[in-house]
ZADO-1210 file (C-alpha; in nm, 4 decimals, padded with zeros to 6 digits):
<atoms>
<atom x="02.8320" y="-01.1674" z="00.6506" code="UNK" pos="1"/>
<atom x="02.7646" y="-01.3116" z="00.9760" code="UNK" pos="2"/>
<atom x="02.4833" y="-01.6466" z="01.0145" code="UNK" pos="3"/>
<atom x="02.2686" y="-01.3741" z="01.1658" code="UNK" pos="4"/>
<atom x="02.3334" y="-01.1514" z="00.8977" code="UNK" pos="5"/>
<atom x="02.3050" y="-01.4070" z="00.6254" code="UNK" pos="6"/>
<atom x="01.9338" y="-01.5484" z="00.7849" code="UNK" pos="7"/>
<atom x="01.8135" y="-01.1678" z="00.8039" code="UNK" pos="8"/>
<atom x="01.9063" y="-01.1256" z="00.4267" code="UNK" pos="9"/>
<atom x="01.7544" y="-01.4654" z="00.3231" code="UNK" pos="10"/>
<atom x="01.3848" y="-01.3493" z="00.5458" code="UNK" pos="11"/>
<atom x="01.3820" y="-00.9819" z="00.4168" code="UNK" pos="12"/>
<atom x="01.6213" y="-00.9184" z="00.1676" code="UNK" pos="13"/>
<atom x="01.4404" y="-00.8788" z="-00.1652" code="UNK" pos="14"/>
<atom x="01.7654" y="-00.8522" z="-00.4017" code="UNK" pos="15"/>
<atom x="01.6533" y="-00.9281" z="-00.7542" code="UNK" pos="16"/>
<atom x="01.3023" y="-00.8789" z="-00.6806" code="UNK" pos="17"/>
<atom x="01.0556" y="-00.6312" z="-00.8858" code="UNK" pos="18"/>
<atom x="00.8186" y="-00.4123" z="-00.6963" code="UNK" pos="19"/>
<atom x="00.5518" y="-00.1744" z="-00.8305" code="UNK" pos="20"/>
<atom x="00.3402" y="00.0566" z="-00.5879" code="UNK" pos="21"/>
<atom x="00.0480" y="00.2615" z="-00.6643" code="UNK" pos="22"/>
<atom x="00.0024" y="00.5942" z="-00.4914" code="UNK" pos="23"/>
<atom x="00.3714" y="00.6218" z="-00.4443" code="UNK" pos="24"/>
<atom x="00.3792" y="01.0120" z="-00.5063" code="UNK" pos="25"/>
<atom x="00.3904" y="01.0658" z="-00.1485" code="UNK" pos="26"/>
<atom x="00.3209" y="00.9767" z="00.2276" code="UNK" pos="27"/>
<atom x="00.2942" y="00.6308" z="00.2981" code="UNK" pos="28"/>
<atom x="00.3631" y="00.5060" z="-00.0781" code="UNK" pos="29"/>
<atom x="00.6741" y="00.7152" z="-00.0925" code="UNK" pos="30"/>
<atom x="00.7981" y="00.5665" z="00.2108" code="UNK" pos="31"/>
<atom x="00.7020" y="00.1787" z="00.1113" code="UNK" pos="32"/>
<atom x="00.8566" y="00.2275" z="-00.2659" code="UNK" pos="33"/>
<atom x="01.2322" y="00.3523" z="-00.0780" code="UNK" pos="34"/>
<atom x="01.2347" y="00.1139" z="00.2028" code="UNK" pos="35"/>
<atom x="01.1721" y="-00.1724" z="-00.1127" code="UNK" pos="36"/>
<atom x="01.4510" y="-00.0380" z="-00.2718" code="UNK" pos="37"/>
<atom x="01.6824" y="-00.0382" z="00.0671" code="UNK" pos="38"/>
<atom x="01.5692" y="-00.4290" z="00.0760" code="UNK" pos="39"/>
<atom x="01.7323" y="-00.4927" z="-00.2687" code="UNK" pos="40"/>
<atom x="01.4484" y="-00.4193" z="-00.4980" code="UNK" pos="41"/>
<atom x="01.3898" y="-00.2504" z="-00.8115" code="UNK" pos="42"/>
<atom x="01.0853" y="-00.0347" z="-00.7823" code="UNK" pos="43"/>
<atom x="00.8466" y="00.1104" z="-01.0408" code="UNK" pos="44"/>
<atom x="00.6894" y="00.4033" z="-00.8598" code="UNK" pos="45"/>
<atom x="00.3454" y="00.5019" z="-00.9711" code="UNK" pos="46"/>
<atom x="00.1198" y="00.7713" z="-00.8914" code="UNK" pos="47"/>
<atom x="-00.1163" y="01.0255" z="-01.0799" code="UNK" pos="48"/>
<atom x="00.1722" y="01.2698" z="-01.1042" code="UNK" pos="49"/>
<atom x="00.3997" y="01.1532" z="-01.2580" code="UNK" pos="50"/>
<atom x="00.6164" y="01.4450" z="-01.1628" code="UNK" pos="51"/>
<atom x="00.6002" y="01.3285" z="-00.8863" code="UNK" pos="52"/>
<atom x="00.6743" y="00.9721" z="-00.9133" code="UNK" pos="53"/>
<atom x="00.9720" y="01.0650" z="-01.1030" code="UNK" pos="54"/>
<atom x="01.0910" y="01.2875" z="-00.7881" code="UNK" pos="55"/>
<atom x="01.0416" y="00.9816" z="-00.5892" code="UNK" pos="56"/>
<atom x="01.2397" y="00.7444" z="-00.8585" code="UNK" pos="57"/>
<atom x="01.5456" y="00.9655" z="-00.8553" code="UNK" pos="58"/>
<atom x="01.5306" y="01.0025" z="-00.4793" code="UNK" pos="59"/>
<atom x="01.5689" y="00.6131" z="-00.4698" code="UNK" pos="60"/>
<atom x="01.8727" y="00.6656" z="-00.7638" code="UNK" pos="61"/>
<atom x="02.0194" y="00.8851" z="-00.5186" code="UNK" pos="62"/>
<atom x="02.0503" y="00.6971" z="-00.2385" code="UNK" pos="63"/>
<atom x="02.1614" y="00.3740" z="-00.4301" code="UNK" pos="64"/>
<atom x="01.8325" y="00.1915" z="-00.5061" code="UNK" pos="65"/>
<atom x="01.7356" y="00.1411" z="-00.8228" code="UNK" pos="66"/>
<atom x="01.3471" y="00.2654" z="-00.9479" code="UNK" pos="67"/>
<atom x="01.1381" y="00.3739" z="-01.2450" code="UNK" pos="68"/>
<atom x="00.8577" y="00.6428" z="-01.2771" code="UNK" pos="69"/>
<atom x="00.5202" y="00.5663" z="-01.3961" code="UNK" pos="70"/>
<atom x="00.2083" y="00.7729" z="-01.4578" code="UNK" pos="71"/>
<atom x="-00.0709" y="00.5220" z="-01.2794" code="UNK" pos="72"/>
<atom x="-00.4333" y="00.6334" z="-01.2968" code="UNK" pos="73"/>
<atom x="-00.6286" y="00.3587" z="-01.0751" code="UNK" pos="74"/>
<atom x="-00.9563" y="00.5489" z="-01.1525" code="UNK" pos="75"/>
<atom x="-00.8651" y="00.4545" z="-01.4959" code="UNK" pos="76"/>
<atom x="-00.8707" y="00.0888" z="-01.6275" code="UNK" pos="77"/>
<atom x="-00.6786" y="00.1657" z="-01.9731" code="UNK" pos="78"/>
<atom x="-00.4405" y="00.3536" z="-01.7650" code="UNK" pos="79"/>
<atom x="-00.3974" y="00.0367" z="-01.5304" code="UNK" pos="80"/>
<atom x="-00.3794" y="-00.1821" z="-01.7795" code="UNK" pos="81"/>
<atom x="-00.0931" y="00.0114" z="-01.9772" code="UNK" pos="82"/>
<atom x="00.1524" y="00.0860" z="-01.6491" code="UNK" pos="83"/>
<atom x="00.1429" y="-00.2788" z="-01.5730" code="UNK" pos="84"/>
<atom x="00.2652" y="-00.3397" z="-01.9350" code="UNK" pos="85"/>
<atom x="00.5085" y="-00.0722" z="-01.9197" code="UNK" pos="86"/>
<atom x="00.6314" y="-00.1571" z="-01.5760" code="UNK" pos="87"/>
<atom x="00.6755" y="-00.5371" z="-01.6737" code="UNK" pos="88"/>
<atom x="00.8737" y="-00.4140" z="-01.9704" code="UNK" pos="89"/>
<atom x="01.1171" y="-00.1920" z="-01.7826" code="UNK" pos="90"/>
<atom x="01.1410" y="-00.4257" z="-01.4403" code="UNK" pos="91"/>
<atom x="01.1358" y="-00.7968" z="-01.6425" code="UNK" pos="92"/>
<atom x="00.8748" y="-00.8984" z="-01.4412" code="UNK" pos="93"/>
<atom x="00.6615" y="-00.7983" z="-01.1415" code="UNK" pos="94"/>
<atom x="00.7283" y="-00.9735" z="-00.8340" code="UNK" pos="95"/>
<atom x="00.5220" y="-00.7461" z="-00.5729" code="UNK" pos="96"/>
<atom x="00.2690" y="-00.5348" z="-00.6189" code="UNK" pos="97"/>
<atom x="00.1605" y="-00.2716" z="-00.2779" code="UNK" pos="98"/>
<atom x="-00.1904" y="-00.0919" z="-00.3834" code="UNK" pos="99"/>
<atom x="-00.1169" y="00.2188" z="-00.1650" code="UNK" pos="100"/>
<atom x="-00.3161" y="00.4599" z="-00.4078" code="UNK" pos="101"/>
<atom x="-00.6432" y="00.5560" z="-00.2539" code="UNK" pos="102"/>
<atom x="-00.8458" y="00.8661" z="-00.1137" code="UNK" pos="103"/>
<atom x="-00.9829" y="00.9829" z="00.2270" code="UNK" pos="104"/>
<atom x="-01.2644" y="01.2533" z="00.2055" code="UNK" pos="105"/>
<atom x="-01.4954" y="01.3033" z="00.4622" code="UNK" pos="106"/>
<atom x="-01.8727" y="01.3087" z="00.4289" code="UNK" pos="107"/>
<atom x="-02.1785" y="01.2133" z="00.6625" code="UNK" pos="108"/>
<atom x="-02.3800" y="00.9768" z="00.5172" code="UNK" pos="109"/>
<atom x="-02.6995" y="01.1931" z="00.4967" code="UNK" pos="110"/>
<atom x="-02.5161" y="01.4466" z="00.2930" code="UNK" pos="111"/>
<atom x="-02.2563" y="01.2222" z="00.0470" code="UNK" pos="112"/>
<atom x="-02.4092" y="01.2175" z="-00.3105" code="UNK" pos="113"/>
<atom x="-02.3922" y="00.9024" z="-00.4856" code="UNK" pos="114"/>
<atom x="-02.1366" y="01.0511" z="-00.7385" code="UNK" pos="115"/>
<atom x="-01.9210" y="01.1123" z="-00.4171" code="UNK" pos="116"/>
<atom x="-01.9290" y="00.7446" z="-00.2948" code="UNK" pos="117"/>
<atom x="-01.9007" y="00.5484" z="-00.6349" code="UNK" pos="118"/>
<atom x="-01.5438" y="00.8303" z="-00.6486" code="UNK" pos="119"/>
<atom x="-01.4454" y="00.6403" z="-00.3338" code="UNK" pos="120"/>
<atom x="-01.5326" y="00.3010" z="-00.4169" code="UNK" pos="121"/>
<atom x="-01.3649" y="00.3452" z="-00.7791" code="UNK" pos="122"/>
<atom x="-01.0425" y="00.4692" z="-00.6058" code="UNK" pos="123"/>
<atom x="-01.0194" y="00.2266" z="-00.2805" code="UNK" pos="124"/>
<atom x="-01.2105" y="-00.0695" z="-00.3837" code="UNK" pos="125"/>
<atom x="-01.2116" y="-00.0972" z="-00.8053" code="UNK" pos="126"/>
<atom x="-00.8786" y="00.0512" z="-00.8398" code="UNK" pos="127"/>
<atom x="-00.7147" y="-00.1892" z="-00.5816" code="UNK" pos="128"/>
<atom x="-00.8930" y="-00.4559" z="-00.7827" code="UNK" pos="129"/>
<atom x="-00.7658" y="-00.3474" z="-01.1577" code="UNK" pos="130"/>
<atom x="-00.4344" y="-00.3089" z="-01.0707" code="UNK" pos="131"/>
<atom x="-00.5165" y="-00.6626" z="-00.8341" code="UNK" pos="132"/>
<atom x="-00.5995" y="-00.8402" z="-01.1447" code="UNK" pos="133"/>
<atom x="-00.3386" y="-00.7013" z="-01.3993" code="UNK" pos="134"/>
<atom x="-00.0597" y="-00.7756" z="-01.1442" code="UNK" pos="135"/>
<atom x="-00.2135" y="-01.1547" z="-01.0915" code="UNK" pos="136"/>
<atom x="-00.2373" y="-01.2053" z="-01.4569" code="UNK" pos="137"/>
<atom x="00.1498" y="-01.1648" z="-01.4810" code="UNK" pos="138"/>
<atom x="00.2167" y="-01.3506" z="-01.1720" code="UNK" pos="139"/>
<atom x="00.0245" y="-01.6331" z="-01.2572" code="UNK" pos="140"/>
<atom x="00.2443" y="-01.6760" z="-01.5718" code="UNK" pos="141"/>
<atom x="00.5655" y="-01.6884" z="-01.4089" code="UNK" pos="142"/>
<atom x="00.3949" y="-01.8870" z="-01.0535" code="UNK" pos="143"/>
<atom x="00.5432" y="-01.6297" z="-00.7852" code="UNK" pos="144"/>
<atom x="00.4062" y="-01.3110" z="-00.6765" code="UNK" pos="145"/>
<atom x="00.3036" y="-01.0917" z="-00.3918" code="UNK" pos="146"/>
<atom x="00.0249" y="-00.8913" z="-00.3529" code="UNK" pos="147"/>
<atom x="-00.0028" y="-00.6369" z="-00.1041" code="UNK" pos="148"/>
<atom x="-00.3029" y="-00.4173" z="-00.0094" code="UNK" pos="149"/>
<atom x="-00.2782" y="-00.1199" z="00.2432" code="UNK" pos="150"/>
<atom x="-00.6358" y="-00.1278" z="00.3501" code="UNK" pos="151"/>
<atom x="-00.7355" y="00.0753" z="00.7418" code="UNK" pos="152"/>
<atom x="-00.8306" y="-00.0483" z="01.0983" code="UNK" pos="153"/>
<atom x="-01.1016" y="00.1580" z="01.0104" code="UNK" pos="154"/>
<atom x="-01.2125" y="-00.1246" z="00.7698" code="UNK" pos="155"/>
<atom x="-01.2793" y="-00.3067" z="01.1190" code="UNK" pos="156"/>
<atom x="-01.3885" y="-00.0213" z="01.3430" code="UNK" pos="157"/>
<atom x="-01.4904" y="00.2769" z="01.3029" code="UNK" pos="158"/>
<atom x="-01.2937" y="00.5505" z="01.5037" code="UNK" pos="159"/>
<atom x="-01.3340" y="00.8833" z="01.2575" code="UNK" pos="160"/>
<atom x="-01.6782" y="01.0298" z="01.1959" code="UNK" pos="161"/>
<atom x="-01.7927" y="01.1178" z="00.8773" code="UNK" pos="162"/>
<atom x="-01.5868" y="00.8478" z="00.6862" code="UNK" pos="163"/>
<atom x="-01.8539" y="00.5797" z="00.5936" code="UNK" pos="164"/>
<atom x="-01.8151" y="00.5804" z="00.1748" code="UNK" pos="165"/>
<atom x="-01.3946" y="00.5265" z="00.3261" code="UNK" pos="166"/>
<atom x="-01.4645" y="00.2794" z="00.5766" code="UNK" pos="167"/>
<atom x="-01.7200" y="00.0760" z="00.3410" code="UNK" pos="168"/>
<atom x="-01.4271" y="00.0915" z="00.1121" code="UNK" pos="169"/>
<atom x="-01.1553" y="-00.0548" z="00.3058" code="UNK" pos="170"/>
<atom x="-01.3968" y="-00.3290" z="00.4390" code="UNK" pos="171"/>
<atom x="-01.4269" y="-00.4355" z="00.0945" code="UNK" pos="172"/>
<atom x="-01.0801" y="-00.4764" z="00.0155" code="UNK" pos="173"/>
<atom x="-01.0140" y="-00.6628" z="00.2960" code="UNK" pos="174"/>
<atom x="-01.2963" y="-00.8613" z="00.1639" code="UNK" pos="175"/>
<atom x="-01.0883" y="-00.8969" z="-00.1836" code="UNK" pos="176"/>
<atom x="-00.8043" y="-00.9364" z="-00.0252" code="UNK" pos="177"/>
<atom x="-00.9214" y="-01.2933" z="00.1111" code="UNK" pos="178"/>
<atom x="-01.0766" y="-01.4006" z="-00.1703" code="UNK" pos="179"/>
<atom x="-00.8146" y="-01.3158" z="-00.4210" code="UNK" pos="180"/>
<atom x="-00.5535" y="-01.4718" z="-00.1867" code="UNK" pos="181"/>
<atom x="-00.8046" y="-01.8210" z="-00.1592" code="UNK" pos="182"/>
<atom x="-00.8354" y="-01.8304" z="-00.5729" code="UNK" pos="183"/>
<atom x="-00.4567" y="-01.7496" z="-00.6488" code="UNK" pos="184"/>
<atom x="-00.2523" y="-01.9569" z="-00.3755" code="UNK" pos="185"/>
<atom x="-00.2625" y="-02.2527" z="-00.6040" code="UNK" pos="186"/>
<atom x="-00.0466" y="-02.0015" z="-00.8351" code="UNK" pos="187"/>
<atom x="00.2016" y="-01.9399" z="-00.6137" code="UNK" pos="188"/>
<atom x="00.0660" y="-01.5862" z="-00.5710" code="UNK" pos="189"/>
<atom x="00.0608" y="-01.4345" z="-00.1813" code="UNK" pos="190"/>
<atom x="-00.2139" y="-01.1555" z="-00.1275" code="UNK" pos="191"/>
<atom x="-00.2300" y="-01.0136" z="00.2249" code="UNK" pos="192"/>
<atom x="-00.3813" y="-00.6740" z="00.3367" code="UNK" pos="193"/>
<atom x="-00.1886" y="-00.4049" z="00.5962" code="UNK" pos="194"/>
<atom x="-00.4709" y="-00.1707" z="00.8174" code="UNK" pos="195"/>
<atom x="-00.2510" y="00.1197" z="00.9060" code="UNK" pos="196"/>
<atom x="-00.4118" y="00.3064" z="01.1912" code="UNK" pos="197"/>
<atom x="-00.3549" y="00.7330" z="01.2826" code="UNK" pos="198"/>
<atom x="00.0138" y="00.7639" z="01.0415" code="UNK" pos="199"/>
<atom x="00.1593" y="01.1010" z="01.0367" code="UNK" pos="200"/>
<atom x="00.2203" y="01.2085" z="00.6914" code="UNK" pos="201"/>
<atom x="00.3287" y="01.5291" z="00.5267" code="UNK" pos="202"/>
<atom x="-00.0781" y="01.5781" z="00.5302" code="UNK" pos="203"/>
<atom x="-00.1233" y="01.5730" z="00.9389" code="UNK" pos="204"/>
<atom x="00.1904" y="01.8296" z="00.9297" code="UNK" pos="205"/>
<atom x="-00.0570" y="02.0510" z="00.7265" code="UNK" pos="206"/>
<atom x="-00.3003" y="02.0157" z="00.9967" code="UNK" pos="207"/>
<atom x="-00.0925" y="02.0938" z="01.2353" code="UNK" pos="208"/>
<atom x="00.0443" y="02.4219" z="01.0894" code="UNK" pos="209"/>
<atom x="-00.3113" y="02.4859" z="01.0978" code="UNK" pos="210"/>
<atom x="-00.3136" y="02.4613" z="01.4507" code="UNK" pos="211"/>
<atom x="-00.5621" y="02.2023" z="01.4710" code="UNK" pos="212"/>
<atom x="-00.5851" y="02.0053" z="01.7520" code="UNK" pos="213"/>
<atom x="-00.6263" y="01.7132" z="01.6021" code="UNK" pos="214"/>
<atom x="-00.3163" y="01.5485" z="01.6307" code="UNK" pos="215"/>
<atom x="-00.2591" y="01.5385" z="02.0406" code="UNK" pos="216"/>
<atom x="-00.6459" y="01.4460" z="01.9883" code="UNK" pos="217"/>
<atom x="-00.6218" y="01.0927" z="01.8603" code="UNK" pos="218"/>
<atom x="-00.2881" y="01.0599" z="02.0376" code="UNK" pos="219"/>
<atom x="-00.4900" y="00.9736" z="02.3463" code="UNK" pos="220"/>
<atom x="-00.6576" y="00.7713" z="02.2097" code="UNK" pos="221"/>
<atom x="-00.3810" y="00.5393" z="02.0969" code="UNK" pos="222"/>
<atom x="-00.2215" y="00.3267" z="02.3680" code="UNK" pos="223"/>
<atom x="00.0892" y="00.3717" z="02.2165" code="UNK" pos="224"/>
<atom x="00.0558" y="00.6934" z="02.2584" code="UNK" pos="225"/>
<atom x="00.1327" y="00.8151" z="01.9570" code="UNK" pos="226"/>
<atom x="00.1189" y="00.8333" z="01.5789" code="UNK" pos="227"/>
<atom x="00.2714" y="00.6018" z="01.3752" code="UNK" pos="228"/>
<atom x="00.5228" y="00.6324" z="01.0945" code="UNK" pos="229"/>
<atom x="00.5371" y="00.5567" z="00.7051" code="UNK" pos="230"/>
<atom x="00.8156" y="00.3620" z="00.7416" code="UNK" pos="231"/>
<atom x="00.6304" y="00.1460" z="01.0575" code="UNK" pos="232"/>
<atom x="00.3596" y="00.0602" z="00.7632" code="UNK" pos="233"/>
<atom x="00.6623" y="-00.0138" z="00.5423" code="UNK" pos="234"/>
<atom x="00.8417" y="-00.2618" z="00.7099" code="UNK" pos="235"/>
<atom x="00.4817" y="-00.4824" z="00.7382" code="UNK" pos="236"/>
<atom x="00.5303" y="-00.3922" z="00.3935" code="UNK" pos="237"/>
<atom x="00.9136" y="-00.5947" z="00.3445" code="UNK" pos="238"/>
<atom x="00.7646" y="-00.8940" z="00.5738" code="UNK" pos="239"/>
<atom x="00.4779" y="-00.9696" z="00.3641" code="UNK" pos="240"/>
<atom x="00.7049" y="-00.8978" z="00.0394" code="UNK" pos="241"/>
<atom x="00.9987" y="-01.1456" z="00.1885" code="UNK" pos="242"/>
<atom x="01.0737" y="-01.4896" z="00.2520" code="UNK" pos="243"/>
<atom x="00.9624" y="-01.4195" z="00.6158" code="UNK" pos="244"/>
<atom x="00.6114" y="-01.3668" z="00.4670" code="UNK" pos="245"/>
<atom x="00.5885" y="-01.7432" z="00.2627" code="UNK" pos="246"/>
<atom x="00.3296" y="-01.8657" z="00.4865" code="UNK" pos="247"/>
<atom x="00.1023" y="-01.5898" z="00.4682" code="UNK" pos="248"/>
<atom x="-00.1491" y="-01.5278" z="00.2905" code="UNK" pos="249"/>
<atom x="-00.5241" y="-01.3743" z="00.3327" code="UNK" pos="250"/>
<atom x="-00.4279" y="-01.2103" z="00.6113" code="UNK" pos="251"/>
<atom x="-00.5580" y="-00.8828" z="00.7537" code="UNK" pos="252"/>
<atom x="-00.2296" y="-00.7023" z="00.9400" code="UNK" pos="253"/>
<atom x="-00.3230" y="-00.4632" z="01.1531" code="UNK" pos="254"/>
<atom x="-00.0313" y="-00.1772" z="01.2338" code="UNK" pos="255"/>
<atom x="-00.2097" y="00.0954" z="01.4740" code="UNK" pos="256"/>
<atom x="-00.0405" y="00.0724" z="01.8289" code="UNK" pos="257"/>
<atom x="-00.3104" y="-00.0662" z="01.9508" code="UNK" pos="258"/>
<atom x="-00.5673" y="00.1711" z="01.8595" code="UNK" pos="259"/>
<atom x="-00.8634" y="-00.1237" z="01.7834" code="UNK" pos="260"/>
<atom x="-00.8018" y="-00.2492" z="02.1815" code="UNK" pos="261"/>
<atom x="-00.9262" y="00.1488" z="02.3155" code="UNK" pos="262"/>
</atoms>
């Protein structure tokens, strides 16, 4: 390798690292669990399906990486508690954590039911925070660790209608991001949050065959111009989880193209 080389390797190269990343069925999570595994990473992928975390863990096998399958329940703190065992078992340790998992359903305040926001708040905020505390338990043990939460812009401002139970969500994990971050530095533990913006997934392609006109929509609205990418959330992702990201930590980074300055 080449000094260049060797420097980019020792900022964002995360051989013999463990990573573990909730919601990592699909979308964004899919994306952040492969482009860990490019980096040098083994990866437990965890999601609700566990079919389809185990599609996702052979994808990785396929193209070289190296990744386990786990069936992760956030809404579930027995479920939480056991795939963090499990995936500290099979990995030797947890180095990273991402908490991708969460939900997005829309609802206007004056007709969400309570049952509807505490389903929100126990995805987005409590089962960032379970999986949060399991990971930190481990990491405080062995004094290294990063914690990474994808949270929204919308945490910050509001661009969608309808999403209030989301947005109150988000907000609050940002919230927990700092705090957690102030009370586990001393351990050597990292915890940062990344506010993805408009990100076309396989679920705005479902719009789209819909032929809704969403998409060129918030486009304008962007000063980018466009929609962003899984893998643009990923590789804030990789900088938080490297060497690059050591002096980091209860930080809110937003990745939107600029969508907050409209």
């Amino acid at each position: 390798m080449t000094t260049k080389q060797l420097l980019l390797q020792k900022l964002f190269g995360l051989d013999g690292r463990t990573a573990l990343v909730t919601g990592a069925g699909a979308g964004i999570g899919r994306e952040i669990a492969g482009l860990l595994a490019d980096a040098g990473a083994t990866v437990a992928v965890g999601a609700r399906n566990e079919a389809a975390a185990q599609g996702v863990a052979e994808a990785i096998g396929a193209a070289g990486g190296r990744a386990c399958a786990l069936r992760l329940d956030v809404d579930d703190e027995a479920s939480v508690v056991s795939a963090m065992a499990l995936a500290g078992e099979r990995l030797g340790r947890i180095d990273i954590l991402v908490n991708n998992a969460g939900i997005f359903p829309a609802g206007a305040i004056l007709s969400t039911s309570g049952a509807e926001w505490d389903a929100i708040q126990r995805t987005n905020l409590r089962g960032t925070f379970l999986c949060l505390r399991e990971a930190a338990r481990a990491m405080k043990a062995q004094g290294y660790g990063r914690i990474i939460n994808i949270s929204s812009n919308a945490s910050i401002r509001s661009s969608v209608p309808d999403r209030a139970a989301y947005n109150a969500s988000k907000a609050a994990v940002n919230r927990l991001t700092a705090d957690a971050a102030l009370e586990l530095a001393p351990h050597g533990i990292l915890v940062n949050a990344v506010l993805p913006g408009p990100i076309a997934t396989e679920k705005l392609e479902a719009f789209d065959a819909a032929g809704s006109p969403m998409r060129a929509a918030v486009a304008k609205r962007i000063p980018l111009g466009r929609w962003g990418t899984p893998e643009e959330i990923a590789a804030a992702v990789i900088y938080l989880a490297g060497r690059g990201g050591d002096f980091v930590t209860g930080q809110t980074v937003v990745v939107d193209g600029g969508a907050m300055l409209a």
